[in-house]
C-alpha positions in Angstrom: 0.0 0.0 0.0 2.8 2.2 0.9 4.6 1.6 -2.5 1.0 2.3 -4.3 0.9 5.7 -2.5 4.6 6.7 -3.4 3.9 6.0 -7.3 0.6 8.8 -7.5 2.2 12.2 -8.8 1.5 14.7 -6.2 -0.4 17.4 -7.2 1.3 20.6 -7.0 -1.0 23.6 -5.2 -1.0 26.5 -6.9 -0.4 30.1 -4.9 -2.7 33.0 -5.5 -1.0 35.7 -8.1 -0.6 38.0 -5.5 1.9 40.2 -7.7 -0.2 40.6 -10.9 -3.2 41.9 -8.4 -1.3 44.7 -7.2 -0.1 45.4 -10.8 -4.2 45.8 -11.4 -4.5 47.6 -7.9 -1.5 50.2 -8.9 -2.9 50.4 -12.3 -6.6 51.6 -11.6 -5.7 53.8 -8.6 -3.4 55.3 -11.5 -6.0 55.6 -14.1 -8.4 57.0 -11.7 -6.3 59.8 -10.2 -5.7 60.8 -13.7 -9.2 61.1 -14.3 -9.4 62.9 -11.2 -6.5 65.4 -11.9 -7.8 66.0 -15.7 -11.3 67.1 -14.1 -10.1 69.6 -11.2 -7.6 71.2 -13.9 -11.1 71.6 -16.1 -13.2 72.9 -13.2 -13.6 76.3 -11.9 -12.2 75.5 -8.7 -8.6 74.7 -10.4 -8.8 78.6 -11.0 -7.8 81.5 -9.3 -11.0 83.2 -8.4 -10.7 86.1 -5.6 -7.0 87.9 -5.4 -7.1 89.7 -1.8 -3.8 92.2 -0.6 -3.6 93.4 2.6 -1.3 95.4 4.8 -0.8 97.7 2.1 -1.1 101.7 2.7 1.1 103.5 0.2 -0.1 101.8 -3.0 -3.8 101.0 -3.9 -4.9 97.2 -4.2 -5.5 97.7 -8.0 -1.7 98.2 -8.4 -0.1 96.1 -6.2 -2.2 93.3 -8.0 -1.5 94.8 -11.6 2.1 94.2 -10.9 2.0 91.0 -9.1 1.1 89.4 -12.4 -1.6 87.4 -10.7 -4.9 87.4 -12.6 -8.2 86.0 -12.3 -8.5 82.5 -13.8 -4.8 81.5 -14.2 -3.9 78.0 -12.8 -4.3 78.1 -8.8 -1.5 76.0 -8.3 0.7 77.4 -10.9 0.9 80.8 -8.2 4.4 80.8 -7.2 5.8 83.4 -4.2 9.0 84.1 -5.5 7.5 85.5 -9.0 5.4 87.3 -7.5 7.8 88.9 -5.0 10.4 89.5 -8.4 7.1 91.4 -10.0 6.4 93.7 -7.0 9.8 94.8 -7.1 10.0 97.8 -8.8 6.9 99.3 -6.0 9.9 100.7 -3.8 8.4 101.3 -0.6 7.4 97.4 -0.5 9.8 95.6 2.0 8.1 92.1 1.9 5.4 89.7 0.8 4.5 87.0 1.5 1.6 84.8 -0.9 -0.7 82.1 1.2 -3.8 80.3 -0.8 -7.4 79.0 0.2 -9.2 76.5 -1.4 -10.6 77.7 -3.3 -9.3 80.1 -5.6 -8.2 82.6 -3.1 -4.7 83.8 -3.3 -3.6 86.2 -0.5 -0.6 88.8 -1.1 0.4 90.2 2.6 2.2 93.4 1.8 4.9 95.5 4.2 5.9 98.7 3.4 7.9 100.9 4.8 6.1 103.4 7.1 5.0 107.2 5.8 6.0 109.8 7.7 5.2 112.6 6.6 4.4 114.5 3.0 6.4 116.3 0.5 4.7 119.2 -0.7 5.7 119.5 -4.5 5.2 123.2 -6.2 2.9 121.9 -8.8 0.2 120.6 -5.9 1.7 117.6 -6.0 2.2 115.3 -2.8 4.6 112.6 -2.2 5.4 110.7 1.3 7.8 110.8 3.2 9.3 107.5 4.3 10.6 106.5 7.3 14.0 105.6 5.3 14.3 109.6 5.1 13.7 108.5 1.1 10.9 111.0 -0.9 8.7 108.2 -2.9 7.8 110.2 -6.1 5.7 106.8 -7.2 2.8 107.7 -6.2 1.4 111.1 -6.2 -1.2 111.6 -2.6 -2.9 114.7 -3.7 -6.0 113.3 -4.3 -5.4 111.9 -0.9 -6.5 112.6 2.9 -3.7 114.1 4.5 -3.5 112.1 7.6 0.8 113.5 7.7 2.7 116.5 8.8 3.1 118.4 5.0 6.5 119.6 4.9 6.9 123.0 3.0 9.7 125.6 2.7 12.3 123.0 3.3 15.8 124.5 1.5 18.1 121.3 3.0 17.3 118.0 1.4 20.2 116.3 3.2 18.5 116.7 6.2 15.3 114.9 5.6 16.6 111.8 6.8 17.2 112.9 9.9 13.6 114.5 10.3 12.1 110.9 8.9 13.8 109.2 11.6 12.8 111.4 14.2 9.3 111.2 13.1 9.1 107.8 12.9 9.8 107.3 16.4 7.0 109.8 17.8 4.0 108.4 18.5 0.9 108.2 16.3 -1.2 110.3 18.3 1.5 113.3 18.6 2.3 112.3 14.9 -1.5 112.9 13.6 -1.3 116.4 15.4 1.4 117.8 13.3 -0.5 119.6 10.6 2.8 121.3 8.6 6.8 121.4 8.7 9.1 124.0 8.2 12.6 124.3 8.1 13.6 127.6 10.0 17.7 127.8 10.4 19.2 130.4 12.5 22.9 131.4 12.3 23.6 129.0 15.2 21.3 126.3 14.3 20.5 124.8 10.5 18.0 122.2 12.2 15.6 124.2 13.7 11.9 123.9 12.4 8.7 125.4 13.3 5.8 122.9 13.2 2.0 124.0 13.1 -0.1 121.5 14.9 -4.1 120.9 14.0 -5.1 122.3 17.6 -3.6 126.3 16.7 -0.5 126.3 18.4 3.0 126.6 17.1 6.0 124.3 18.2 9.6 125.6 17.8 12.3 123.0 18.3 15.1 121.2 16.8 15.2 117.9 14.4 17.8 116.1 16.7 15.1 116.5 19.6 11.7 116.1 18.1 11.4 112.5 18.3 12.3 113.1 22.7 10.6 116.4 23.2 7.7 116.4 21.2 6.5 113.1 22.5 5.6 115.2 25.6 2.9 117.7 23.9 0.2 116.2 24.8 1.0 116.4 28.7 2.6 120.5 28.3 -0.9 121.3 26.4 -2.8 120.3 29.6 -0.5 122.7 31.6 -1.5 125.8 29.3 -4.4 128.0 30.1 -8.2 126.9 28.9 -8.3 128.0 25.0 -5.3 130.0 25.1 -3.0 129.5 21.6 0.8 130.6 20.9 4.4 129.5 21.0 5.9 127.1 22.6 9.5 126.2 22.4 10.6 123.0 23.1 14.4 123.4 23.8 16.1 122.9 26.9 13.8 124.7 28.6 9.8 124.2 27.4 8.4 127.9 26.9 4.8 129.4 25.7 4.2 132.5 24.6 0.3 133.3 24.0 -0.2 135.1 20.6 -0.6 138.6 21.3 1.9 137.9 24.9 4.9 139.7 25.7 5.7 137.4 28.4 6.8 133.4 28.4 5.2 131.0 30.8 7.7 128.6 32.1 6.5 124.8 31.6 7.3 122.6 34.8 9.4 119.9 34.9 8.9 116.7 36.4 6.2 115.2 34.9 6.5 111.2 33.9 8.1 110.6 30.3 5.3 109.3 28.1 5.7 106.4 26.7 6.5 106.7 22.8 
């Protein structure tokens, strides 16, 4: 019986074809992710459709995206941050940007710029800012524009707007917003004396290497001054006001805390 038994061919089992399954597996996950790819780059939502910008101040929405080179319906994914940083540039007050997206179809340009200052008061009414940089951005022309900045006029000393613009820029915005004009007034002694005219009537007379100390205190001197009383005051060493009309000075006391800037 034994012998019988070792004479019958065994019959050899045959293992699934687990390789050519995954081949079909690999093959239709393939075919349909193609199909899949082919009908988001056809639909509306492969498109760019809403271009937002925001932190921008100096130039207007329109033209930041105008010179971005980002339009409506170009390829959303085909938005790259470095080309759009290369297109923005020739704006010159723009520092940075940065570019984040939003499915879908919103692209997001978040501008910095360098901070205005002031305005440059052009003799043909036109109006250019002032930047912190001490730099005079003749890009774009603010006449048409509220004049939320000191307006520098009669200023015969270029070379010393950079030394205003960073004195500015480190006053605060409250004191900055009060400023209504700048002018340079030199003396014999002194070529960086201005007079600035504030929004409230008075008239401050100091120096450009002080403003950004000494003016940050106006808002605590005015307090001190007599109820609806206007004039001079001279913010030196010593603070000073004269009343218009006054022959005499009143002395400002000292001693009040520093406000913070």
């Amino acid at each position: 019986m034994a012998v019988f038994e070792e004479r019958i061919p065994q019959v050899k089992q045959q293992r699934p074809r687990r390789r050519g399954n995954r081949k079909l597996v690999f093959l239709l996950v393939l075919f349909f992710l193609t199909i899949l790819i082919i009908v988001f780059i056809r639909s509306p939502y492969s498109k760019v459709q809403e271009i937002r910008v925001i932190g921008n101040d100096i130039y207007t929405t329109e033209q930041i995206i105008a010179q971005s080179g980002l339009k409506k319906d170009m390829q959303f994914l085909n938005v790259w941050e470095n080309s759009v940083r290369n297109n923005l540039k020739p704006l010159e007050a723009i520092t940075d940007v940065t570019l984040s997206r939003s499915f879908p179809g919103l692209i997001t340009l978040h501008i910095t710029e360098q901070k205005r200052v002031a305005f440059w008061s052009g003799q043909d009414g036109s109006r250019y800012a002032l930047l912190d940089n001490g730099y005079v951005l003749k890009q774009v022309n603010f006449a048409k524009r509220v004049v939320d900045r000191p307006l520098i006029s009669s200023w015969a000393s270029p070379e010393l707007l950079p030394h205003l613009a960073k004195s500015l820029s480190k006053l605060s915005p409250d004191v900055l917003a009060e400023i209504s004009d700048i002018t340079l007034t030199p003396t014999v002694y002194d070529k960086q004396r201005v007079t600035l005219y504030m929004r409230d009537g008075n008239e401050v007379r100091s120096v450009i290497y002080k403003l950004d100390k000494m003016m940050n205190w106006y808002p605590t001197i005015v307090k001190e001054l007599p109820p609806d009383t206007k004039g001079v005051l001279s913010l030196f060493e010593q603070p000073w006001f004269i009343p218009y009309g006054a022959q005499g000075a009143i002395p400002i006391q000292e001693g009040q805390e520093q406000p913070q800037q």
